[in-house]
Legacy VTK file of the C-alpha trace (Angstrom):
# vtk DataFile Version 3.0
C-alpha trace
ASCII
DATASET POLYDATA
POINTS 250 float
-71.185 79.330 60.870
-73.571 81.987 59.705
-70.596 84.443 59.593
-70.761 87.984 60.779
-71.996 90.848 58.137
-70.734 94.661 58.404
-71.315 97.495 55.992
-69.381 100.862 55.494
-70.445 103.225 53.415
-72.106 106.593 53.744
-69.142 106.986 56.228
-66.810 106.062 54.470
-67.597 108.073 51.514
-67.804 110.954 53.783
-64.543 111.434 55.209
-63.002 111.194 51.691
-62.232 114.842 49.837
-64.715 115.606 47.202
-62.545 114.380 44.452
-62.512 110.985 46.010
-65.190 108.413 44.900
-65.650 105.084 46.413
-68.298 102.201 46.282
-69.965 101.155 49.559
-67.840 97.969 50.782
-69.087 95.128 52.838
-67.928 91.788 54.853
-69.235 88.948 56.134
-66.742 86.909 58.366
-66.132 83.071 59.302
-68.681 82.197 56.974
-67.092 78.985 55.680
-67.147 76.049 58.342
-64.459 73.661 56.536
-61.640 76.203 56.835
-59.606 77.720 59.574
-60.784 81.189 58.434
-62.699 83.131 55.651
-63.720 86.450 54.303
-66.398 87.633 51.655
-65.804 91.223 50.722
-68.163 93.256 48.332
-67.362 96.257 46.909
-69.872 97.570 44.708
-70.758 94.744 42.718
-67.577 92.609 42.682
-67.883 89.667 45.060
-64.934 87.885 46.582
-64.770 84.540 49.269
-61.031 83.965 50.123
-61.203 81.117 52.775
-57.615 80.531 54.374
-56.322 76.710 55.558
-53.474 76.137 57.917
-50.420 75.934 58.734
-51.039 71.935 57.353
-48.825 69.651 57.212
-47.085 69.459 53.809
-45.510 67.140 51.436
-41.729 66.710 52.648
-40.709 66.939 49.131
-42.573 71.083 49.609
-41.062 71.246 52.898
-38.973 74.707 54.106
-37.229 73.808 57.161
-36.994 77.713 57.932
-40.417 78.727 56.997
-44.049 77.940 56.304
-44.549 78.120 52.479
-47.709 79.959 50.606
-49.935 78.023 48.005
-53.152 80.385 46.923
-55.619 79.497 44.137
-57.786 81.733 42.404
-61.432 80.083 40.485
-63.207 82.630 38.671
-66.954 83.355 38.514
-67.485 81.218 35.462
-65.553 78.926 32.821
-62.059 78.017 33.193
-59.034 79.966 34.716
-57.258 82.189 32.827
-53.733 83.379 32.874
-54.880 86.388 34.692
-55.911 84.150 36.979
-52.138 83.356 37.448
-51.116 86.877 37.806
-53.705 87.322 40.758
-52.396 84.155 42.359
-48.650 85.168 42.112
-49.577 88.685 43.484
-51.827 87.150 46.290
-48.654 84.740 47.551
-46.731 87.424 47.293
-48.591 89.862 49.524
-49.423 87.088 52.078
-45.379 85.973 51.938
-45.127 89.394 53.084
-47.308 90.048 55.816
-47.450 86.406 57.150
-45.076 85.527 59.725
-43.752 82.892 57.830
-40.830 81.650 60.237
-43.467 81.164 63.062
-44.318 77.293 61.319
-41.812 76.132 59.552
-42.366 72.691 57.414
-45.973 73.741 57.037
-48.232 75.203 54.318
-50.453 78.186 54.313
-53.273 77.368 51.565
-55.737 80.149 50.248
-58.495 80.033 47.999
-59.953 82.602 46.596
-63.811 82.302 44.656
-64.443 85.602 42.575
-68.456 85.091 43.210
-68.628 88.293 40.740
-66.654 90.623 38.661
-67.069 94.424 38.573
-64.423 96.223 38.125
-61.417 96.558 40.888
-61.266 92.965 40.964
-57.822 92.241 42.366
-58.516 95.449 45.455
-60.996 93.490 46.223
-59.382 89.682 46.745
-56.212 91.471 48.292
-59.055 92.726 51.038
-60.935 89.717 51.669
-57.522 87.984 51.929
-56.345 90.308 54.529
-59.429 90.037 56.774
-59.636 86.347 56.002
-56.067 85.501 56.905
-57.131 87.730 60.072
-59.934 85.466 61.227
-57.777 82.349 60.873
-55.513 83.577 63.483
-52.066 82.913 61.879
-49.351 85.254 62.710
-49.077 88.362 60.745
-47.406 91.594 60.811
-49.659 94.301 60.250
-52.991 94.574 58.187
-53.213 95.336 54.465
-55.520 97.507 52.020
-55.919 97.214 48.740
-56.913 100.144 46.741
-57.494 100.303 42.700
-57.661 103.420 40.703
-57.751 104.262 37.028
-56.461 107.614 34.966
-59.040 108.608 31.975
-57.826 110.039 28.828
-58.239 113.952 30.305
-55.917 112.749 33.301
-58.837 112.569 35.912
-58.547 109.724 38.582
-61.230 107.575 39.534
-61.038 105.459 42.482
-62.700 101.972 43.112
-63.489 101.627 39.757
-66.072 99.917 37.585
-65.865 97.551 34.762
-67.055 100.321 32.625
-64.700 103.149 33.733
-61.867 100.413 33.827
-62.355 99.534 30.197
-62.716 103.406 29.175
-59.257 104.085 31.545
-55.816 104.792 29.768
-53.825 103.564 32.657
-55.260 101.057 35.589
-53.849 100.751 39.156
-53.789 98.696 41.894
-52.141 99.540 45.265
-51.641 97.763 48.373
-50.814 99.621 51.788
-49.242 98.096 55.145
-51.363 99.825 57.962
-49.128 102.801 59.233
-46.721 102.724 56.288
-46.080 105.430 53.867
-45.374 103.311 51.331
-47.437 100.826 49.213
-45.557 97.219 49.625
-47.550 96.120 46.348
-47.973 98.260 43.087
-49.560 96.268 39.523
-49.881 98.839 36.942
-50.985 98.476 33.052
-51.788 101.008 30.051
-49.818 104.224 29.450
-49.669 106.881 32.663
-46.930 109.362 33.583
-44.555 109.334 36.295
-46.626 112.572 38.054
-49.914 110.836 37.701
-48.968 107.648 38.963
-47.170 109.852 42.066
-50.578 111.568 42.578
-52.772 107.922 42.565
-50.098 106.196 45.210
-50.530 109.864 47.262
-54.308 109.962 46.858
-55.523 105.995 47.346
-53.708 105.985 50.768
-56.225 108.276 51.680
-58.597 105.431 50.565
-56.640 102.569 52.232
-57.033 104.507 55.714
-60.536 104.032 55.439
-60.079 100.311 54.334
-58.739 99.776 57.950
-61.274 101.232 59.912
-63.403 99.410 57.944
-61.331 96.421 59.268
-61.712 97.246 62.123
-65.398 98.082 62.444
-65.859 94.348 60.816
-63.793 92.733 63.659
-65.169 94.377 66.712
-68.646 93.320 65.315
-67.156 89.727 65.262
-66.432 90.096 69.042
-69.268 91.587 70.224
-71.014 88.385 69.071
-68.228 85.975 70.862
-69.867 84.932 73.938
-66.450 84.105 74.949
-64.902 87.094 74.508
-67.862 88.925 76.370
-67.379 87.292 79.121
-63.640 88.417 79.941
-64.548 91.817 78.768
-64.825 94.117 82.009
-68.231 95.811 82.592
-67.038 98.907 81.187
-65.971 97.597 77.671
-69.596 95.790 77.708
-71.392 99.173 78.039
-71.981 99.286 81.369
-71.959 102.524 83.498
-69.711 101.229 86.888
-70.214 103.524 89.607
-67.395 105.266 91.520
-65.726 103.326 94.429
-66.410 104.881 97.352
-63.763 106.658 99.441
LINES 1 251
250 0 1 2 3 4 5 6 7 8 9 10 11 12 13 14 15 16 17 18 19 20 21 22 23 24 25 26 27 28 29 30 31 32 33 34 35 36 37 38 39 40 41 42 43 44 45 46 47 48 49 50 51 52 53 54 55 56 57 58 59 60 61 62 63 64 65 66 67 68 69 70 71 72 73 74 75 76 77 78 79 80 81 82 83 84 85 86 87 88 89 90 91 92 93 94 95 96 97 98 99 100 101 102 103 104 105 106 107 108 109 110 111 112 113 114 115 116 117 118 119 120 121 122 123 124 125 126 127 128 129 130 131 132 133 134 135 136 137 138 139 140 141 142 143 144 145 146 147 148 149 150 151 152 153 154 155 156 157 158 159 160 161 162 163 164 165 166 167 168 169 170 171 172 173 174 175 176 177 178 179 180 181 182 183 184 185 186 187 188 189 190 191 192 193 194 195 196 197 198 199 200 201 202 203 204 205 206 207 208 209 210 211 212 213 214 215 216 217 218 219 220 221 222 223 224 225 226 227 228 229 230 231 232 233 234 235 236 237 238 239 240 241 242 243 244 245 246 247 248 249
């Protein structure tokens, strides 16, 4: 499949307060053919392809008899893995253990791979995004979307949202929030360096802000994908297709 694209930007960055900064994101959906669903996401110039197989049938030595289990594996854009690499697996599995309706296939396996195509800056926002709109186009069950957001504190205190490599290395404190759509609460926090307890208060306040437009984003890039099903076009009523019906008469 040639996948479907969809852009948000100049939108996006406009219905964000001034203070707010964000890097035009981008998707491209179903692009892999050998998997039951996939995702590229680009934000700025970091690159992710998540690609999402199952429920499978798994080893009965691996087997839950109450729920599906969660394997992910992350392969970076060059050389060998890392044991970052094993931090963003662990909080992948985690996320998707959470939003997955696990107890819907039990005895089964839910395997993700994620390809970080490249690297800048807000790397692990990014894969927790393409793995939410990838686990989306599979089909398998799931309770809610997710958005991940990353921000970073400078040594003056500013915030910067969606950050670079650069501002990311120049950052005192780095952080990396993931939202379930209509909470208030982030069900995923990863933070490193030095920050206080009233700036890290004001960067899980301010990124949902941020997150919000993550979803319509998500939304925008699946409505896209079914106005290009044939299929889905055709039980649409004439109405939904854009059609002006005229009033029935008396």
């Amino acid at each position: 499949s040639s996948g479907i694209n969809a852009e948000y930007g100049v939108s996006m960055l406009a219905s964000l307060e001034n203070s707010i900064r964000v890097r035009p994101i981008s998707s491209e959906l179903s692009t892999l053919g050998n998997c039951d669903g996939s995702a590229r996401v680009k934000q700025g110039n970091s690159s992710v392809m998540v690609g999402v197989w199952g429920p499978v049938e798994v080893k009965q030595s691996k087997e839950n008899p109450e729920k599906c289990i969660v394997e992910t594996t992350v392969k970076a854009a060059a050389g060998h893995g890392s044991p970052l690499d094993k931090m963003y697996e662990e909080a992948l599995r985690q996320t998707c253990e959470q939003m997955v309706i696990l107890t819907a296939h039990p005895r089964t396996c839910i395997q993700v791979i994620v390809q970080i195509e490249s690297e800048d800056g807000s790397i692990l926002a990014v894969m927790k995004n393409a793995l939410c709109l990838a686990l989306m186009d599979s089909g398998v069950p799931m309770k809610g979307m997710f958005a991940g957001v990353s921000c970073v504190q400078q040594e003056n205190g500013e915030l910067f949202w969606d950050p670079t490599a650069e501002e990311e290395e120049e950052s005192t404190a780095k952080y990396t929030f993931v939202y379930e759509n209509g909470a208030k609460n982030a069900i995923f926090t990863h933070c490193t360096g030095e920050s206080s307890i009233e700036q890290f208060m004001l960067a899980l306040q301010k990124s949902r802000q941020v997150a919000c437009e993550v979803f319509g984003f998500y939304r925008e890039s699946f409505e896209k994908l079914l106005r290009k099903d044939v299929r889905f076009q055709m039980m649409l009523p004439p109405v939904i297709k854009g059609e002006i019906l005229e009033d029935p008469e008396p």
